[in-house]
C-alpha positions in Angstrom: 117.3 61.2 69.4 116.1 57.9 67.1 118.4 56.2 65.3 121.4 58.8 66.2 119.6 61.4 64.7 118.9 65.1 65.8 115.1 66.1 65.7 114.9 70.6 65.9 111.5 72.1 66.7 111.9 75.7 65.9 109.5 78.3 67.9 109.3 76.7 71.0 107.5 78.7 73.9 107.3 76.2 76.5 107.2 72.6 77.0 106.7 69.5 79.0 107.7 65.6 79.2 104.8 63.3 80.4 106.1 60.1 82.5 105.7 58.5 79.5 107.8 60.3 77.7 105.6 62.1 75.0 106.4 65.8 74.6 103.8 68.6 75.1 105.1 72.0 73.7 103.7 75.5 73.3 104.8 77.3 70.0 103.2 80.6 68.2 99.2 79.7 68.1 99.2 75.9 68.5 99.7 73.0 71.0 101.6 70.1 69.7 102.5 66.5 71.1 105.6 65.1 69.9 105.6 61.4 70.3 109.7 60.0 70.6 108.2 56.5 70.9 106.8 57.0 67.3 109.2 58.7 65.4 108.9 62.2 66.7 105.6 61.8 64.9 103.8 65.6 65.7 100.1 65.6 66.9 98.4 69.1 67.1 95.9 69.4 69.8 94.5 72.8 69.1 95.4 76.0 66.6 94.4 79.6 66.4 96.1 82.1 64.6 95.2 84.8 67.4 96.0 82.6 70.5 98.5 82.4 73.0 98.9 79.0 74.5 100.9 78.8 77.9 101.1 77.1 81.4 101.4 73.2 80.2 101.2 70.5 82.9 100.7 66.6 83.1 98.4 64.7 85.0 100.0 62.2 87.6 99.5 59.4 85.1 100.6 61.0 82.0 96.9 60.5 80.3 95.6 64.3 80.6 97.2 67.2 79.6 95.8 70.8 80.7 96.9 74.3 79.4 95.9 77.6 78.8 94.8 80.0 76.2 94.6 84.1 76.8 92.4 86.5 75.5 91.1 89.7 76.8 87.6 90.1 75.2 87.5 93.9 75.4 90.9 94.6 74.5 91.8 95.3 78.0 94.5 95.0 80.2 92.3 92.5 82.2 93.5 89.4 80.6 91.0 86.2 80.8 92.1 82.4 80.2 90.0 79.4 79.2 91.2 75.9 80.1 91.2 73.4 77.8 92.3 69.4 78.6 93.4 67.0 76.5 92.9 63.3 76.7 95.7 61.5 75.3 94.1 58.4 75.0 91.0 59.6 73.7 92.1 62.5 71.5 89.5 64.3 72.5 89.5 67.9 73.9 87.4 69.7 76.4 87.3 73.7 76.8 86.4 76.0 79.8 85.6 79.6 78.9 84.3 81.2 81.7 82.2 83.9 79.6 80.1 80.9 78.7 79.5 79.3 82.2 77.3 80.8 84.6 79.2 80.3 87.9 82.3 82.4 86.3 79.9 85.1 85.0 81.8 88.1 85.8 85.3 86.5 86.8 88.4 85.7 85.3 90.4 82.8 84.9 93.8 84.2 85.8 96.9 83.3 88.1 98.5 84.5 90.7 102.6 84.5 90.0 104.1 81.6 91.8 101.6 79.6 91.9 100.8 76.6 89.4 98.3 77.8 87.4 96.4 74.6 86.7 96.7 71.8 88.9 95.2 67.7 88.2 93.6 66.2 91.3 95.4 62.3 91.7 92.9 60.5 90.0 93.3 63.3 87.0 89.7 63.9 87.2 89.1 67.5 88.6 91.4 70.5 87.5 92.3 73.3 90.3 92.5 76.8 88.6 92.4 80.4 90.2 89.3 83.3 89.6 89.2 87.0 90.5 87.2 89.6 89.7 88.7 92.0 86.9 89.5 95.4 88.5 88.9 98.3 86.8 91.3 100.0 84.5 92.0 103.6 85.5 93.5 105.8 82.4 96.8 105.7 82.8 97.2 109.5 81.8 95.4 110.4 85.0 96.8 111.2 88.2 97.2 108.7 91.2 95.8 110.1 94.7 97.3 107.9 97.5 95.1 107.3 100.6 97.7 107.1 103.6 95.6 106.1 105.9 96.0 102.4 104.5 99.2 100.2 104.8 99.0 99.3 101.1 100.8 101.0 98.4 98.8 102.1 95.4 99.3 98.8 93.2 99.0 96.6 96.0 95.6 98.1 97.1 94.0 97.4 93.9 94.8 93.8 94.5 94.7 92.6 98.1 92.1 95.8 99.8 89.0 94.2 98.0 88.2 90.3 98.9 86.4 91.0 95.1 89.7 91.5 93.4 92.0 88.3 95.2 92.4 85.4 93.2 90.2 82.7 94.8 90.2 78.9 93.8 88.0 76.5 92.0 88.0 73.5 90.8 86.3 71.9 87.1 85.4 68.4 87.3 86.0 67.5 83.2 83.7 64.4 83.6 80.2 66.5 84.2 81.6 69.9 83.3 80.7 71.1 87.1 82.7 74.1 88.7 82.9 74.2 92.4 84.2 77.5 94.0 86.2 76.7 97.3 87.6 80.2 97.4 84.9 82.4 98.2 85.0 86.6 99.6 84.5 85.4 103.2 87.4 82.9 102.6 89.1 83.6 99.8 92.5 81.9 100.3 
């Protein structure tokens, strides 16, 4: 509200309010930041027609804002993410696709539900995001043999039996652009 008038944003997906109040929000194939200090003046960050944009979040100081974008390269049901960051106070923009960085070669960017997605180190430096391996799509039309000899149910075997297939973390420093894995097979959470 400015001057006791009501500002709509139509098409909303998600958003989220920096400490200093400017508005980061999701909507159908762009990122926007809404700015209440200046009028509800609207500043797009990034567009695609084909994208989905998701998982928002803030840095401690309100300067860096990190998000995701989905695509699945093969048309798959493995779903891949790149991160990109946004530097308020630079306007400028950096990108992580892992099918163009050699330590990810092979892995996805992905989430585990109920966990942040992305998270800011305190300086607002480093982002912490979560890798696995894709699993393998089996065709749904076949049929499902269940070894009993394991605990696990069928779905839950594809995810936690193979150290390969658990979402491990890593952390991208946006200063160099370097990727450290701290979740590796042998220690993986």
């Amino acid at each position: 509200f400015t001057n006791n008038k009501n500002h709509f944003f139509k098409e909303v997906n998600e958003f989220t309010i920096s400490k200093e109040g400017t508005v980061a929000v999701s909507m159908p194939n762009n990122v926007k930041l809404i700015l209440p200090a200046h009028g509800f003046i609207e500043q797009t960050i990034v567009q695609d027609s084909s994208a989905v944009f998701n998982k928002l979040v803030w840095d401690d100081r309100g300067k860096n804002l990190a998000f995701l974008q989905e695509f699945s390269p093969n048309r798959t049901a493995n779903i891949n993410h790149k991160i990109f960051s946004y530097d308020v106070t630079k306007c400028n923009t950096k990108v992580l696709n892992p099918l163009a960085v050699k330590d990810l070669e092979g892995q996805n960017i992905g989430y585990k539900f109920g966990n942040a997605p992305l998270r800011f180190s305190n300086d607002g430096e480093r982002i912490f995001f979560s890798y696995s391996t894709p699993h393998e799509i089996t065709d749904k039309k076949a049929y499902e043999i269940w070894d009993s000899a394991t605990s696990l149910e069928y779905g839950q075997n594809l995810l936690f039996a193979n150290p390969d297939n658990e979402i491990k973390l890593a952390v991208w420093t946006l200063g160099n652009g370097e990727i450290i894995k701290i979740g590796t097979n042998k220690a993986s959470r």
